[in-house]
N, C-alpha and C positions, 0 to 999 in steps of 0.2 A: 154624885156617885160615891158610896162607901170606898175608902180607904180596907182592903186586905192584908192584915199582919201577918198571919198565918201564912197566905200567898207569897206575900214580900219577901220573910222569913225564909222560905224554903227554896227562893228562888235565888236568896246572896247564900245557901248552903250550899244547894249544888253548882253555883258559880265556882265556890273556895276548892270544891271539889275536883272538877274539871280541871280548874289552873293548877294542881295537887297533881293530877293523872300527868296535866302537860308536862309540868315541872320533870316529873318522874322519867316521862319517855324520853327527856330530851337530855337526860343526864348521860346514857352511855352515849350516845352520838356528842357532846363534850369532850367526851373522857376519848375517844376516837379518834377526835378532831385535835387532840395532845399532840406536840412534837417534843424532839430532842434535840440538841445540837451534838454533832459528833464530827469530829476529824480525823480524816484519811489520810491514808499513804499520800495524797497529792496535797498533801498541807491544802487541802479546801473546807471549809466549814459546813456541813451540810445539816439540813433539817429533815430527819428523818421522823416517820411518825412511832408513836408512843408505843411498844408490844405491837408489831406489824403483824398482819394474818397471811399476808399473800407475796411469799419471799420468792424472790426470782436467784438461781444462785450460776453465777457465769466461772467456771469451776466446781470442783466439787466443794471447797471448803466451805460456804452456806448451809447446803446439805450436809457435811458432817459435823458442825456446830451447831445447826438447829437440832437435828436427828438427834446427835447425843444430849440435845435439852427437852427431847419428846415433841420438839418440833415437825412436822412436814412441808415444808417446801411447796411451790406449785409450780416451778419452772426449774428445769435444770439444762447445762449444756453437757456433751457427756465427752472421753476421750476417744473412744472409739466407737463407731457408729454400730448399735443396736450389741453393743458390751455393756450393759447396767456394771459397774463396780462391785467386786463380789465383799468389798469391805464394809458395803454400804448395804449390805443385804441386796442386793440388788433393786433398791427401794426405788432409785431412780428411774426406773421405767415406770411409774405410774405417774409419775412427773411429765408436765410438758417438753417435749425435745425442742432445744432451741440455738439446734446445731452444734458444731465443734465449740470447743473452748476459744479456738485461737479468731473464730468466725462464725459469731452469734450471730443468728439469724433477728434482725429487729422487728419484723414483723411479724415473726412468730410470739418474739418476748411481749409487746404488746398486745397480740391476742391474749396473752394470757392474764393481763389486767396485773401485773402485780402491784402493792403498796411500797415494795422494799425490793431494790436490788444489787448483789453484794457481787464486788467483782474482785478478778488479776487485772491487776493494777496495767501490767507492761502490754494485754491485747487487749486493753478498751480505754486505755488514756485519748485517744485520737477520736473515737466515738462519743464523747462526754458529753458534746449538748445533743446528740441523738437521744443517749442515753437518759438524760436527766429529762427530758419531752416526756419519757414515757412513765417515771416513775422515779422516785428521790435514789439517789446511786451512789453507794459506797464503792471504792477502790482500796485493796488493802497490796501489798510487794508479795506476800504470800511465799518469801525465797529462803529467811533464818529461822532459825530455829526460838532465838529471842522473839523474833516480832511472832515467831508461831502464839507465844503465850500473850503477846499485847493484844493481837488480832481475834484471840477466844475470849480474852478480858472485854474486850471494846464491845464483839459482836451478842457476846451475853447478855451483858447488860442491857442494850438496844432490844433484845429479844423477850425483857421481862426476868432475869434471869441472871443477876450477876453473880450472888454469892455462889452459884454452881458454876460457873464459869472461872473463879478464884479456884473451887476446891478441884476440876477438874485436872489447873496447871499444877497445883499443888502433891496431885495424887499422879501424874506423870514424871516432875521430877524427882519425887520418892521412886520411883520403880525404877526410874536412870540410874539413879543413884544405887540403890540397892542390885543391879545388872552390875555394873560396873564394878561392885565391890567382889561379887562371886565371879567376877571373869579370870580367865587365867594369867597373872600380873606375868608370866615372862615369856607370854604368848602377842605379837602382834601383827596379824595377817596382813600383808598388802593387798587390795582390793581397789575396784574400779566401780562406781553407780554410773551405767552410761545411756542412752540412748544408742541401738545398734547402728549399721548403714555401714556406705561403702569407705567412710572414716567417719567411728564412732566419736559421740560426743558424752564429756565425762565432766561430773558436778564435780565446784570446789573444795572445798573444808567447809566452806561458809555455808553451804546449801544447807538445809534442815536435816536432810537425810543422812548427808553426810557425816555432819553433825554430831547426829548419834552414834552413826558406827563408830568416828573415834571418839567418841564418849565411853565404849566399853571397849576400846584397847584397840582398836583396827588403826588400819597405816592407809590414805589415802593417796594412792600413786598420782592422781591428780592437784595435787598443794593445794597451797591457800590462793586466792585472789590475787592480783594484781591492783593497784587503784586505781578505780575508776573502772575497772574491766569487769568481764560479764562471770554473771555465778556457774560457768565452765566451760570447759576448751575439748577442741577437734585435738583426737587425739591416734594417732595412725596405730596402725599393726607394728608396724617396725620399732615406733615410741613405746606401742605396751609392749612388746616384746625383749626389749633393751628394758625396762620398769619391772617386768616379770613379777604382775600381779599371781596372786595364789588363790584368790576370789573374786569372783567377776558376778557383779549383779546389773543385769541389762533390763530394760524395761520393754514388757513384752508386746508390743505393735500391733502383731500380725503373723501370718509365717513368712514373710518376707525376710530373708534373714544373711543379707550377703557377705556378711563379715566371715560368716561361714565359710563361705567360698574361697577366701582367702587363702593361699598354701600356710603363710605365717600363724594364723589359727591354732591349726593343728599344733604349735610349735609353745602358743604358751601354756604354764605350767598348771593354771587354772581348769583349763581344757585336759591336759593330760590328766589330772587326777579329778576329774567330773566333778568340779568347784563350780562349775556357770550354772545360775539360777537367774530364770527369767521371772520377773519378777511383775506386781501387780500395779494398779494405779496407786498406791497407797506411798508407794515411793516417789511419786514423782507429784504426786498431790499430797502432800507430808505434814501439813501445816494446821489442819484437824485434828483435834480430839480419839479420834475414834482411828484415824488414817497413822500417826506418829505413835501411839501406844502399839496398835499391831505390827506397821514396821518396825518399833524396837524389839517386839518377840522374836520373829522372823530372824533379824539380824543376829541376836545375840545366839540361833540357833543354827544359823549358816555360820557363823564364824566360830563357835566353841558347841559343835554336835555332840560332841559328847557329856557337855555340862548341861546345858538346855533345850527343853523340848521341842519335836517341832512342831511347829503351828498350825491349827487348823482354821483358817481366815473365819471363816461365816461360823464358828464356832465363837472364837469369841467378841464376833461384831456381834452376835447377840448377846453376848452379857453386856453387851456396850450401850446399845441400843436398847430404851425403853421398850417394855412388851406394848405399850398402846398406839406404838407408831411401828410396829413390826408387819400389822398387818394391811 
C-alpha cells in the first residue's frame, strides 16, 4: 500500500491546529483558576481568586467598593429589611438578600454560588469555617477611618483594580482636607452619632464617622476609647443632657423611636433648636468609598448650614457610581 504525503501532511496540520484552538480555550479557564494571597483583619492568609465575578458582600462595604469600581455584587446582606440603602442607589435589591448583616443567612449565601466573600469582621468571626465551606472569605474591622483606606486599598486590588482604589483614598482625603479648611475655626458643635433606644448608644472618636465630623471642627460628647474597649458606649438622657450636645445624629432604624418618649428629650438643646437628623446607613456603614464621601457632605452641612450645602443622597451616589452599574 502507497504511503499518502499529502494525506500525512494535512493530517499533522490539523492536528497543530486542534492543539492551537485547545491551547487557546484553556487559557482564560488558567487565568480564572489565578489566586491571590491577601490578609485580613483576623491576621489569616487567605487565597482568594484572581478578579472575582461573584462577590458576596456581608455588609454593605463590598457593595460600595465594588459599585464605585463598576463592580456588581451578587449577594448582599442589608440593614434593614426590604430598605435598599439610598447611598448605594438602591442597587442592592437586585442583589440576593442574604439576611441582616448581624445574621447571614448561609444557605441563602451559598445559593448564590459566590467566588468571593467580603465580610465585618466582629458578626462573622465565629462562622469562619462555615463561611470558608462556601467560598474563600475575607474579614475586614470595618470600625476607623485609617483602616477605612487599608480596607479600599486591599479590596481594590483583589477586585482588579488597585490604582483606583489609591486614587479613590487619595481624592477623599483632598476633600477632608479641603472641608476642614473652609469650616468655621472658632465654631465647634458638640454632637452625638448614636444608635436610638431606651438608652442610646453613641460611637467614639475612633469610629470612622465620627472621625470626620471632628475632622471638620465638631466636638464629640462621646470621647475617645478606652483600651481595649468597644468603638462606643450606652449613653443615658441624663448623661446627654448633663453633655448638652447641640447636634444630635441618630441612625434611623424604624419609627420606633423611644428616646423620644423620654420627658429629658424634650430638654436637650439639640432637640430645642431642631438639630436631631436622623440619618442614613452611610453613617453607620462609613468605611466605603461612596458611604464616607457622602457622609462627609452631610455632616459638614448639618454642622456649618450656612457654609455648606445640603445634600441630596442619590444625587450624588450617582456621580459616584459608574453609569454601567446604575442600571
Amino acid at each position: 500500500m502507497s504511503f499518502d504525503f499529502a494525506r500525512s501532511r494535512r493530517r499533522i496540520v490539523l492536528s497543530g491546529l486542534l492543539e492551537a484552538c485547545a491551547t487557546l480555550v484553556a487559557l482564560p479557564a488558567l487565568a480564572n483558576d489565578a489566586t491571590v494571597k491577601v490578609t485580613d483583619d483576623r491576621g489569616v492568609e487567605v487565597q482568594v481568586p484572581a478578579q472575582p465575578k461573584r462577590i458576596a458582600s456581608i455588609s454593605y462595604f463590598a457593595d460600595d467598593v465594588a459599585l464605585a469600581l463598576g463592580i456588581k455584587p451578587v449577594a448582599s446582606t442589608y440593614m434593614v429589611d426590604g430598605r435598599p440603602p439610598e447611598f448605594l442607589l438602591g442597587l442592592t435589591k437586585d442583589m440576593v438578600q442574604i439576611g441582616q448583616r448581624a445574621k447571614p443567612n448561609l444557605e441563602l449565601l451559598s445559593e448564590a454560588k459566590p467566588d468571593l466573600i467580603v465580610a465585618i469582621r466582629r458578626y462573622t468571626v465565629g462562622n469562619a469555617p462555615q463561611l470558608e465551606k462556601i467560598a474563600p472569605y475575607l474579614a475586614w474591622n470595618m470600625e476607623l477611618l485609617d483602616g477605612s483606606d487599608k480596607e479600599i486599598e486591599a479590596l481594590s486590588k483583589v477586585l482588579g483594580k488597585p490604582e483606583r482604589g489609591i486614587k479613590l483614598n487619595k481624592e477623599f482625603r483632598a476633600h477632608l482636607a479641603e472641608i476642614a479648611a473652609k469650616a468655621p475655626k472658632d465654631v465647634h458643635p458638640r454632637y452625638a452619632i448614636m444608635w436610638g433606644g431606651e438608652v442610646p448608644f453613641a460611637f467614639h472618636d475612633e469610629n470612622t464617622s465620627a472621625s470626620i465630623v471632628n475632622a471638620i471642627g465638631g466636638e464629640n460628647i462621646a470621647g475617645a476609647m478606652t483600651p481595649g474597649g468597644e468603638f462606643g458606649i450606652d449613653l443615658s438622657l441624663e448623661t446627654m443632657l448633663e453633655k448638652d450636645p447641640e447636634v444630635l445624629f441618630i441612625y434611623d432604624y424604624g419609627p420606633d423611636r423611644p428616646h423620644e418618649n423620654n420627658p429629658i428629650w424634650s430638654q436637650l438643646t439639640a432637640v430645642k433648636n431642631n438639630r436631631v437628623f436622623y440619618v442614613g446607613d452611610q453613617w453607620v456603614e462609613t468605611n466605603g468609598p461612596i458611604a464616607r464621601e457622602i457622609m462627609l457632605r452631610e455632616a459638614a452641612h448639618y454642622l456649618y448650614p450656612d457654609v455648606f450645602p445640603k445634600v441630596d443622597v442619590r444625587s450624588e451616589a450617582a456621580k459616584l457610581i459608574p453609569a454601567e452599574v446604575q442600571n
